[in-house]
N, C-alpha and C positions, 0 to 999 in steps of 0.2 A: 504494500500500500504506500502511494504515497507520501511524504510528509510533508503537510500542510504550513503555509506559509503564516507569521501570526500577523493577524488582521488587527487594523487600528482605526478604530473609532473617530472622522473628525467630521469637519462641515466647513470645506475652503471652496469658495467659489473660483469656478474657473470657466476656459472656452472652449469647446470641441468642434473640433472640424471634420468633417464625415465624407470628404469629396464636395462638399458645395461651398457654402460659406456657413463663420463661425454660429454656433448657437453656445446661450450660456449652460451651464450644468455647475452641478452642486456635487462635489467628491464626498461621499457617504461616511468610505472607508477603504484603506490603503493599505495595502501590504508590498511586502519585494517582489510579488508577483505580478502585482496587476492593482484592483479597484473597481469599488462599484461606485457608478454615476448616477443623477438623478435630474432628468430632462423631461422636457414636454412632450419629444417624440424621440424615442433612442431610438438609432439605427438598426437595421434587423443582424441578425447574426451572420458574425464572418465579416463582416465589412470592419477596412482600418480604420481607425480614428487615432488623429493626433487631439492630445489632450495639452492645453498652453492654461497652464499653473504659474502665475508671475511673469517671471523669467525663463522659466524653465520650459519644456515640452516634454512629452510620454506621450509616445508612440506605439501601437497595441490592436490588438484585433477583437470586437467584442464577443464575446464567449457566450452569453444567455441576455435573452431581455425579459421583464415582467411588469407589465405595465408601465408604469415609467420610469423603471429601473434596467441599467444594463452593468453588466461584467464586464471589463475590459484586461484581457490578458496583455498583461505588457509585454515588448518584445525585448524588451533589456530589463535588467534586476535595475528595479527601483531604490533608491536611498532615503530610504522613509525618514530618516532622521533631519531628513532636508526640511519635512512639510511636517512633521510635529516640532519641531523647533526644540529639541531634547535629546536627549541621548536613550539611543534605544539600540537594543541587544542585535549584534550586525548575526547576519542567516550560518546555518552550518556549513563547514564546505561542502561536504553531499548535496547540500540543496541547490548552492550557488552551484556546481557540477550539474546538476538538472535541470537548473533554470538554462545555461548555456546547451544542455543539448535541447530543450525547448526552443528556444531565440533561435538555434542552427535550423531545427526542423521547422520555423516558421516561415526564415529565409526561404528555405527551399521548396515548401509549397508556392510563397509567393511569386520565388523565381518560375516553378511549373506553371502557374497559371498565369503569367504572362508568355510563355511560351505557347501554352494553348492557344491563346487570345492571338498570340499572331499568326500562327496557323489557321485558325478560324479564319483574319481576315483573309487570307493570302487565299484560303479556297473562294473564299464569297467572290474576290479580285477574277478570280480565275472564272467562276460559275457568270457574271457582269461581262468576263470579255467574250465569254462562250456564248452567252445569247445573244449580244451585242452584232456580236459575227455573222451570227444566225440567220439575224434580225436584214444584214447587211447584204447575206445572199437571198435570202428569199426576196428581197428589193429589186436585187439585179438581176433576177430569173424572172422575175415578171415584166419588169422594163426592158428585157432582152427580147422575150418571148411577144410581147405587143410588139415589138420593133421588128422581128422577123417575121411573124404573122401582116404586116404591111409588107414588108418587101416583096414577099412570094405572093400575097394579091395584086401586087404590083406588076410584078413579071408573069404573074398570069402562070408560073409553074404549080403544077399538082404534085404535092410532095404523096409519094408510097409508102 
């Protein structure tokens, strides 16, 4: 089983940004791992959000929402001691060793799913010039096909 990261209690206003523009949220509770937020409309799951605390930023993928609450898994170990303003017990190495294979393997979903995404486009690209083409002979078979159907009435030959 895991071991859980310990959760700290606070209510620091801050801004999240979800792909659009900022909205404000209210940081619930914070740990080395991540944090739960509380907004008017959280983001659905799996989408990043950078989170702008101060000065600072936390960047994170959120993990659950519940009405208008979300989990945000942070992708770097957070330094809680930053935003309670105190001295708080720093993580085990085991943990801090799992948080970084965590952050590696987030990386590298992220990295897969931009690769997917350009794949995607590159067919869509492909599937656009394919009809395009398509689109481009069936034009010219018909504009040919009226233009020789004149000719040969023209010349008066009976084609076999």
């Amino acid at each position: 089983m895991k071991a859980r990261a310990t959760r700290h209690s606070v209510l620091i206003r801050a801004r999240m940004r979800a792909g659009g523009r900022p909205v404000d949220v209210c940081v619930r509770n914070i740990s080395a791992r991540g944090m739960m937020l509380q907004c008017a409309d959280p983001p659905p799951r799996g989408t990043y959000v950078e989170v702008a605390i101060g000065k600072t930023s936390i960047v994170g993928r959120v993990a659950w929402t519940n009405n208008r609450r979300a989990g945000v898994q942070a992708r770097e170990l957070i330094d809680v001691a930053t935003y309670l303003g105190g001295a708080v017990t720093k993580p085990s190495p085991s943990l801090l060793a799992s948080q970084r294979v965590r952050a590696r393997d987030m990386a590298v979903t992220a990295e897969d799913s931009r690769a997917i995404a350009h794949n995607m486009q590159f067919v869509f690209m492909l599937f656009c010039i394919a009809a395009f083409a398509l689109f481009l002979v069936s034009t010219a078979h018909g504009f040919l096909s009226g233009l020789f159907a004149l000719v040969t009435k023209a010349l008066h030959v009976e084609v076999v």
